[in-house]
Steps between C-alpha positions, in 0.01 A plus 500: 500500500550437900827584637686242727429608834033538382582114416653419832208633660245362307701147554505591890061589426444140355746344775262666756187389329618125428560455866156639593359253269678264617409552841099522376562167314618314827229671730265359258624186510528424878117689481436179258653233728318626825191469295573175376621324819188357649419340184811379508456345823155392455659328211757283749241412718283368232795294320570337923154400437560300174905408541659332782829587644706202436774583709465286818334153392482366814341779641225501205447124591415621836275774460302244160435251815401766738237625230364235363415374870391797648358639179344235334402256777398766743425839376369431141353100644149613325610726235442414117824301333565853271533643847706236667743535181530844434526674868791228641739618132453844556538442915852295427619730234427819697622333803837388326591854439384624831701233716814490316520924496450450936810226480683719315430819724516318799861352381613820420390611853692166660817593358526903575433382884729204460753786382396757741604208846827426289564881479472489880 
């Protein structure tokens, strides 16, 4: 038989022991995510290639004239019709994404110096 105060200390042990684990099981895990983050990110820029970002219709509209005329008239005039279909989708989609992150950067941006001259 243990007395009281052996079973405090072996409850005080496994205390000790539970948090090292635990702190082995979370530097494990962020080991895992830092592994896993440029597949992660490899994985967003493939899906910009194949998804468009639908926020901003107008601004799609503008960039699916801008690349069929420079893209398909100009750049790709002599190019094979696989070609002339598959590079203008990925350019739009990719494009989508790309212009619509800079709008939203450049908005944020806008309104900290539009607060910054009120602050003033």
């Amino acid at each position: 038989m243990r007395t009281y105060k052996e079973l405090q200390e072996e409850k005080l042990r496994l205390e000790a022991v539970l948090a090292t684990k635990r702190m082995m099981i979370q530097a494990d895990i962020k080991e895992l995510h830092d592994e896993v983050a440029p597949i992660s990110h490899a994985l967003a820029t493939a899906s910009h290639l194949f998804s468009r970002d639908k926020h901003n219709p107008l601004l799609n509209a503008g960039v699916n004239f801008v690349s069929d005329v420079i893209l398909k008239k100009a750049i790709l005039k002599r190019a094979g019709w696989i070609t002339k279909m598959v590079v203008p989708f990925l350019v739009k989609n990719y494009s989508s994404h790309l212009i619509n992150k800079d709008l939203k950067e450049n908005k944020i941006n806008f309104l900290q110096r539009l607060g910054d001259r009120l602050k003033k």
